[in-house]
C-alpha positions in Angstrom: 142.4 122.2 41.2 139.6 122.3 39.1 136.5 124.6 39.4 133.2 123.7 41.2 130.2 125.7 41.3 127.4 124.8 42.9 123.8 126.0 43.3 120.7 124.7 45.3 116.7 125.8 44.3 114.8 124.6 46.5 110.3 123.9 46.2 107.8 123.6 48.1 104.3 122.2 46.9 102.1 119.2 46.2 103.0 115.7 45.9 101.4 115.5 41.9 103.5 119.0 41.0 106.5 117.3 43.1 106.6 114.5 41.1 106.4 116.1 37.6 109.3 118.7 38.9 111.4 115.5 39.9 110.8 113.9 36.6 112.1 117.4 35.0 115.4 117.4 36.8 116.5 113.4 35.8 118.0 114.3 32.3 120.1 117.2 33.8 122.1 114.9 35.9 121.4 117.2 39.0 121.1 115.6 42.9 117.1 115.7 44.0 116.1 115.1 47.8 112.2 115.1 48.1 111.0 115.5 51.8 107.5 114.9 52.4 105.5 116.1 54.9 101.7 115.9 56.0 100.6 118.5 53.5 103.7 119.2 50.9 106.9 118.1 49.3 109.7 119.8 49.9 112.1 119.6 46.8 116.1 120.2 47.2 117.4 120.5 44.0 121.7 120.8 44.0 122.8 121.5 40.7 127.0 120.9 40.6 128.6 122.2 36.9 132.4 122.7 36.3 131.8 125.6 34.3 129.9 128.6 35.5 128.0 129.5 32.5 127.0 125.7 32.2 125.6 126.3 35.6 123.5 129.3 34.7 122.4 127.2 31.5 121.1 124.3 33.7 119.5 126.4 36.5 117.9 128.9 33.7 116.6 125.7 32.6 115.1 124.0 35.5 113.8 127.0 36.5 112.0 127.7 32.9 110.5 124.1 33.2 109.6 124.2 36.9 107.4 127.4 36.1 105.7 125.4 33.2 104.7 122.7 35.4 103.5 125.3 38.3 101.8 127.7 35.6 100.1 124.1 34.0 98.9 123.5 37.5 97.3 126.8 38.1 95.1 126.6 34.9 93.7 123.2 36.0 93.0 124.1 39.6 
């Protein structure tokens, strides 16, 4: 039986900042469930890797880019 691991980051935030996040996560072949609300997106992010370090290279990723967008957002507010 072959390995799975799993892990799931999830964001909470704006509908612009959602959508930049979402476009982030498309090349890294990761499942995305936005959930919006009346004031916020919610972003699920599951991230699913047969190799734990590729796992830890994905989510090190994301997460690197996620705080670009959020930092980018922050200056222009």
């Amino acid at each position: 039986m072959a390995e799975r691991h799993q892990m799931t980051l999830t964001w909470t935030g704006g509908l612009e900042t959602a959508q930049r996040l979402a476009d982030l996560v498309g090349p890294h072949s990761c499942e995305i469930n936005p959930v919006e609300g009346s004031e916020s997106v919610v972003l699920t992010v599951v991230v699913v890797e047969t190799d734990l370090q590729q796992l830890r290279d994905t989510v090190d990723a994301l997460l690197v880019s996620f705080d670009t967008v959020e930092s980018e957002g922050v200056r222009s507010d």
